[in-house]
C-alpha positions in Angstrom: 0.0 0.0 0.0 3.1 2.3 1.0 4.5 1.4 -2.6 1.0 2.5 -4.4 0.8 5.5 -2.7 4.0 6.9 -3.4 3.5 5.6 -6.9 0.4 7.7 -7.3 1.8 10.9 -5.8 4.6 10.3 -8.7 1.8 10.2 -11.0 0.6 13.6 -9.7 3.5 15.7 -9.6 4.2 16.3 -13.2 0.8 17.9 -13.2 1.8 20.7 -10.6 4.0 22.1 -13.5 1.2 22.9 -15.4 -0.6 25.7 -12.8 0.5 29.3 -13.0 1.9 30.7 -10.3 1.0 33.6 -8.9 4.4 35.4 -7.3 2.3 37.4 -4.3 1.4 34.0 -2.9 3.8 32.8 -0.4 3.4 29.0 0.9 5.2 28.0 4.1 5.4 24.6 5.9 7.4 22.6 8.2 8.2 18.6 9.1 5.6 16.6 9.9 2.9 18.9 10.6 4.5 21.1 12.7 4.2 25.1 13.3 8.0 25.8 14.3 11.2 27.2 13.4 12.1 29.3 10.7 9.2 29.1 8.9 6.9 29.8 11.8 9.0 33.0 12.5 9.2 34.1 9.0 5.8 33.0 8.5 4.7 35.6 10.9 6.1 38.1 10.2 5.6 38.2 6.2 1.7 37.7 7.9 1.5 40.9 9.7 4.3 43.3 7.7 3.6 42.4 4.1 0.5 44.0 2.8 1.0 43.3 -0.9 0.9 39.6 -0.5 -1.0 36.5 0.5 0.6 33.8 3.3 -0.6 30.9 4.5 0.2 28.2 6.6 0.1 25.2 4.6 0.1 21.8 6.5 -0.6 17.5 6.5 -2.1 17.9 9.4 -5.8 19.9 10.2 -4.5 19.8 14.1 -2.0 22.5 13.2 -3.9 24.2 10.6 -6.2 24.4 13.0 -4.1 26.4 15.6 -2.6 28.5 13.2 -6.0 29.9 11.9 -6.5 30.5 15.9 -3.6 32.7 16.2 -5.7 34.8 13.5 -3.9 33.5 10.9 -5.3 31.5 7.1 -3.7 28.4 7.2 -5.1 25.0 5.3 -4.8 21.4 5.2 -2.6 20.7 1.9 -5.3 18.4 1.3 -8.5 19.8 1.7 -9.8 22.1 -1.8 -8.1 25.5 -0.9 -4.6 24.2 0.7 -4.4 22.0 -2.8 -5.0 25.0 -4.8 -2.9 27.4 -2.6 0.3 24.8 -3.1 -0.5 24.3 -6.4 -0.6 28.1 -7.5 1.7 30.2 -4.7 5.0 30.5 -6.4 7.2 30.9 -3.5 7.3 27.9 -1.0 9.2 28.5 1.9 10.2 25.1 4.2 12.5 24.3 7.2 13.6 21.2 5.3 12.2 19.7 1.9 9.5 20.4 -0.1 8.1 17.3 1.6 7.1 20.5 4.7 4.1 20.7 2.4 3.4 18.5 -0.4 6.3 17.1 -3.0 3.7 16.0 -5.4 2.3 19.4 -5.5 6.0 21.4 -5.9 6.6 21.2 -9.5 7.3 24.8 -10.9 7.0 26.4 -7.4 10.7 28.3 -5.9 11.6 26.4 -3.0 13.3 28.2 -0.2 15.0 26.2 2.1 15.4 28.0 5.6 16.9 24.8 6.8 16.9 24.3 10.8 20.6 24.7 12.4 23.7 25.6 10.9 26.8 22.8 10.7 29.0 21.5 13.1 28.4 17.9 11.8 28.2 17.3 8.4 24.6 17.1 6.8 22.4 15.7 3.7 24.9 15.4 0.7 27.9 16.2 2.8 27.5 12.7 4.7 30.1 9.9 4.5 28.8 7.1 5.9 26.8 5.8 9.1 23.0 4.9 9.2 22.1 7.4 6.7 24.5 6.2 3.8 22.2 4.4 1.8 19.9 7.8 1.0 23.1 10.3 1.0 25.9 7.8 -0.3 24.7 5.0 -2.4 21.4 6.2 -3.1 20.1 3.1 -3.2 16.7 2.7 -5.5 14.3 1.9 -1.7 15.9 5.4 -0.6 15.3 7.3 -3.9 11.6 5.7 -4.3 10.7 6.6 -0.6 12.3 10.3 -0.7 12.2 12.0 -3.4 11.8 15.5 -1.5 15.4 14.9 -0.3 16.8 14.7 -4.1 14.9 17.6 -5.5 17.2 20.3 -5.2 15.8 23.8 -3.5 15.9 26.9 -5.3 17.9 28.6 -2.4 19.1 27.5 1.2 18.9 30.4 4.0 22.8 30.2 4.9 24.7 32.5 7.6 28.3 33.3 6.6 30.6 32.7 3.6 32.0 29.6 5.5 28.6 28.2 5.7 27.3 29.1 2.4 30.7 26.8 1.3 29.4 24.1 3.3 25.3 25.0 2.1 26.0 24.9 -1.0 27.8 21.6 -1.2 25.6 19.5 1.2 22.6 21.0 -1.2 24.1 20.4 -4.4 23.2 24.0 -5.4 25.8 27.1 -6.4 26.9 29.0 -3.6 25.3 32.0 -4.7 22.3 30.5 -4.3 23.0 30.3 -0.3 21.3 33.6 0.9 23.2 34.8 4.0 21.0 36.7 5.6 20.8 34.8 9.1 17.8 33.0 10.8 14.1 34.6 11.3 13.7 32.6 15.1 17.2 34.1 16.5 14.9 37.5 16.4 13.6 36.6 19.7 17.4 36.2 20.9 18.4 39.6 20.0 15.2 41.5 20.8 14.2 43.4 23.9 11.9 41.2 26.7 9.0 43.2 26.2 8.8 42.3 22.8 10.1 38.6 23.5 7.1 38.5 26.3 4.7 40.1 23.7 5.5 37.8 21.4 4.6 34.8 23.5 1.4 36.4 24.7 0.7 36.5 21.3 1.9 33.4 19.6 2.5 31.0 22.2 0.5 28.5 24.8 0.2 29.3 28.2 3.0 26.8 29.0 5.6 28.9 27.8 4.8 32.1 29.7 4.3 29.6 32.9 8.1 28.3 32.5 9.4 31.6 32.2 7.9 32.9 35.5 9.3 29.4 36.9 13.0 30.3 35.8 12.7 33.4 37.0 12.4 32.0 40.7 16.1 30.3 40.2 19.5 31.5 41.3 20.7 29.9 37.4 19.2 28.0 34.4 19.8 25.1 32.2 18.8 23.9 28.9 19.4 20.1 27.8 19.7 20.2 24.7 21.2 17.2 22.4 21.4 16.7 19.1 19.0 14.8 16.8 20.8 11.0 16.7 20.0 9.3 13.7 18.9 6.1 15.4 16.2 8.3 17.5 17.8 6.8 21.4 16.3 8.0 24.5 19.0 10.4 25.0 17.8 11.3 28.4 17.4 8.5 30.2 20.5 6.7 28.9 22.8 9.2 29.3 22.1 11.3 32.0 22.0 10.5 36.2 19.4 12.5 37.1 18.4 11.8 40.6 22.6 13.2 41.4 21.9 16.4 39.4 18.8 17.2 41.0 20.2 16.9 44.4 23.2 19.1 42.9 20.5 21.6 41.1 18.6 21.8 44.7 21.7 22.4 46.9 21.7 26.0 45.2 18.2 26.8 44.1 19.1 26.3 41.0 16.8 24.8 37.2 17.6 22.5 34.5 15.1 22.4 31.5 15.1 19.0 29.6 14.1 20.1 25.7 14.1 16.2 23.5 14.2 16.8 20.0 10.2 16.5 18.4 11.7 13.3 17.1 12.5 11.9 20.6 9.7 10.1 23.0 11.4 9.8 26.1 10.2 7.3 28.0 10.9 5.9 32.2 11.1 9.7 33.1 10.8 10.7 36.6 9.4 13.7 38.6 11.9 15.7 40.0 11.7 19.0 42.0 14.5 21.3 40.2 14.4 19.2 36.5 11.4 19.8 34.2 10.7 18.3 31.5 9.8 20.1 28.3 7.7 19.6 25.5 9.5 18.9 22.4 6.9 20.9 20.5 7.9 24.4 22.5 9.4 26.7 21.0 12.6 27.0 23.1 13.9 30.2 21.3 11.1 31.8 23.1 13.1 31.0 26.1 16.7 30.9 26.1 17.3 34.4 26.7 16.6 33.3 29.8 18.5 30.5 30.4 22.8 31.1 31.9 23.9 27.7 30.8 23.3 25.3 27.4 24.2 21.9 27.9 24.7 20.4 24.7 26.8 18.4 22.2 26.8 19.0 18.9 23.6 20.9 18.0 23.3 23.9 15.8 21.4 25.6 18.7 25.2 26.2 20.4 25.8 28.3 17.4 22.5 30.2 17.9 22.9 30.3 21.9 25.9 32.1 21.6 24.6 34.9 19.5 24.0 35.8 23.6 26.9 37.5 25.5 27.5 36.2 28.8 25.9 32.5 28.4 27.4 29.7 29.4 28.2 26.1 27.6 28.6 22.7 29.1 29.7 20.1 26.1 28.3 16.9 27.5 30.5 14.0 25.5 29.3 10.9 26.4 29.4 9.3 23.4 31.5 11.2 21.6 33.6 7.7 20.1 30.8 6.1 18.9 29.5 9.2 17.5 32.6 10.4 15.6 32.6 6.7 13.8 29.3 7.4 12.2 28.9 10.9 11.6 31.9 13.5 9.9 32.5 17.2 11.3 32.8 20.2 8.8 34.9 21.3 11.6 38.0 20.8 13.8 35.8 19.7 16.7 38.4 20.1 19.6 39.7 23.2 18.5 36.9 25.3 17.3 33.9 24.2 19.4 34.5 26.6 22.7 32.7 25.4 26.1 34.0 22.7 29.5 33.5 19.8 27.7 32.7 16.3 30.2 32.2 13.0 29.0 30.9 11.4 31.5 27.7 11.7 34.0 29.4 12.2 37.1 31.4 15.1 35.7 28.4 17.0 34.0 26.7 17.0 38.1 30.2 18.7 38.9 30.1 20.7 35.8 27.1 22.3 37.1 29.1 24.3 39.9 32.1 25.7 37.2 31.6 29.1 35.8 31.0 27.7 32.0 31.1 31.1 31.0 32.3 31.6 27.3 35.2 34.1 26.9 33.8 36.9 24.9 36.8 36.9 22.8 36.2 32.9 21.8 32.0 33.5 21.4 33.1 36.7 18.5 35.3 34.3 17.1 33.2 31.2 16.7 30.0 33.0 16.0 31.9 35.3 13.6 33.1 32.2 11.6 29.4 30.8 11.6 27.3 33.6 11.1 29.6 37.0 9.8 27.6 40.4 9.2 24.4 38.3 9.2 23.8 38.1 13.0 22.6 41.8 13.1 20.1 41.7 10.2 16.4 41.7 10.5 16.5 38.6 8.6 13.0 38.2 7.9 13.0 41.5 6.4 15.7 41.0 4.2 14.3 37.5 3.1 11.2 39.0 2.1 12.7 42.1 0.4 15.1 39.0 -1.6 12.1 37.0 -2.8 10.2 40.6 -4.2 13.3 41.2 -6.1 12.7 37.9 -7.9 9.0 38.7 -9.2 
């Protein structure tokens, strides 16, 4: 059934190449269903600061379309009537991954932006070597090409950072490097903004949750974030990984927070309640949050570059399995000597970990956030994405 279905949605996309395509229609979308990231942020604001053109929220699932149209929004199933003819006639699709965000059988003809989700410390898509995901990146073996076709179609452009990542955009995308747009990232707004329009912003746009775990941080001495990268065979990161009952009894001794954030991907299962440890929904939109938070505790997630866009923040690298991860995934980087932060490899040492100063030097943050994100970390990048795409009608 799997087989036919695909088959059928090959059968359909040749026809999307036959619908004109109207360029003040904008389409955005993101991975399974979801109303996050980039494309939420852009999304937004092309919604309430472009006049001259129509945006919606297109999506696989009515749950989120749904929400969106709550938040005042117009937003569509891409299967019901009007999100099939929205998809089929906008000529600007904007996506935090594929074209698969909203429909691949309904792309043909359509400009696909790719505003990807995390710039590159560990190599990505076409850029990959080997490990679990050789067969779709390395071999492209017939199963992988049948099954996902959104990851060979190549975009139109990919949202890049820096001149150092457009080099590495440009060859994990298969596209020319001036087809990397280096204007920065539409979420890291909410990093760089004032709190008044942070907290205005989740009034607005975000559930109640959110605004609850800010007033909780605020009654801590210090913060943390937990948050690991995806891991390509989707592991319970958390519970394997991690001794939390010793780093809640460390977190209490000083009135201090740790925030567990599991990648939308991860279900974390065996979980316990603990006074100073929450655990997060992997739905929230942490960006929302983290100029709150002192420390990130990480590993080799994007979100470090993004984190320290913020002076003054702290990083723990937490290692534990950094040998078995370095055998099946490749760095774009030198990982020991560019990645800054007290790096621990073991549990014990992340609950002492939590009493250093992690502090990042301010001279290493300019350098490593220079060499990942240049001149574009103080544009208004949604702005200057949407002033890009009107230059191209």
């Amino acid at each position: 059934m799997k087989f036919l279905a695909y088959l059928f949605c090959y059968i359909l996309y040749p026809f999307s190449f036959l619908f004109p395509r109207s360029g003040r229609k904008y389409a955005f979308g993101s991975f399974r269903g979801a109303f996050n990231d980039n494309a939420k942020h852009l999304f937004i604001y092309a919604s309430t600061h472009v006049e001259d053109v129509r945006c919606v929220w297109l999506t696989q699932g009515s749950e989120a379309a749904r929400h969106v149209r709550e938040l005042g929004f117009e937003s569509y199933s891409v299967f019901a009537p009007k999100g099939i003819w929205f998809a089929l006639t906008s000529k600007y699709w904007f996506v935090n991954a594929y074209s698969s965000d909203i429909f691949f059988s309904f792309s043909g003809g359509a400009v696909i932006v790719n505003l990807w989700h995390g710039l590159t410390i560990k190599r990505i898509e076409f850029g990959i070597t080997g490990g679990e995901l050789a067969d779709r990146y390395v071999r492209k073996t017939f199963k992988e090409r049948y099954y996902h076709p959104q990851v060979y179609k190549r975009p139109d452009y990919v949202l890049s950072s820096s001149p150092f990542q457009s080099e590495i955009f440009a060859k994990d995308f298969r596209i020319p490097v001036n087809r990397c747009l280096e204007l920065g990232y539409p979420r890291n707004h909410l990093l760089r903004c004032g709190r008044k329009e942070r907290l205005d912003f989740v009034n607005r746009y975000e559930p109640e949750e959110t605004r609850s775990i800010l007033d909780k941080i605020g009654k801590y001495s210090k913060s943390y974030v937990y948050m690991p990268t995806w891991r390509d065979s989707q592991r319970d990161v958390f519970v394997q990984g991690m001794n939390l009952q010793a780093m809640n009894e460390s977190l209490v001794s000083r009135n201090e927070l740790l925030l567990l954030k599991p990648h939308p991907n991860v279900i974390v299962n065996g979980l316990h309640e603990y006074s100073n440890i929450v655990l997060l929904d992997g739905k929230m939109d942490i960006y929302c949050l983290l100029p709150d938070i002192d420390v990130l505790i990480s590993d080799y997630s994007s979100v470090i570059q993004d984190f320290l866009l913020m002076k003054g923040k702290g990083l723990i690298l937490y290692l534990y399995d950094f040998a078995d991860y370095v055998r099946n995934r490749d760095f774009e980087i030198d990982f020991d000597k560019v990645m800054p932060g007290v790096r621990v490899y073991d549990s014990e040492s992340l609950v002492k970990a939590l009493s250093y100063d992690s502090t990042v030097p301010e001279q290493e943050r300019l350098s490593f956030t220079g060499m990942f994100w240049g001149d574009s970390c103080g544009t208004d990048s949604s702005a200057t994405i949407i002033e890009f795409v009107k230059s191209l009608s």
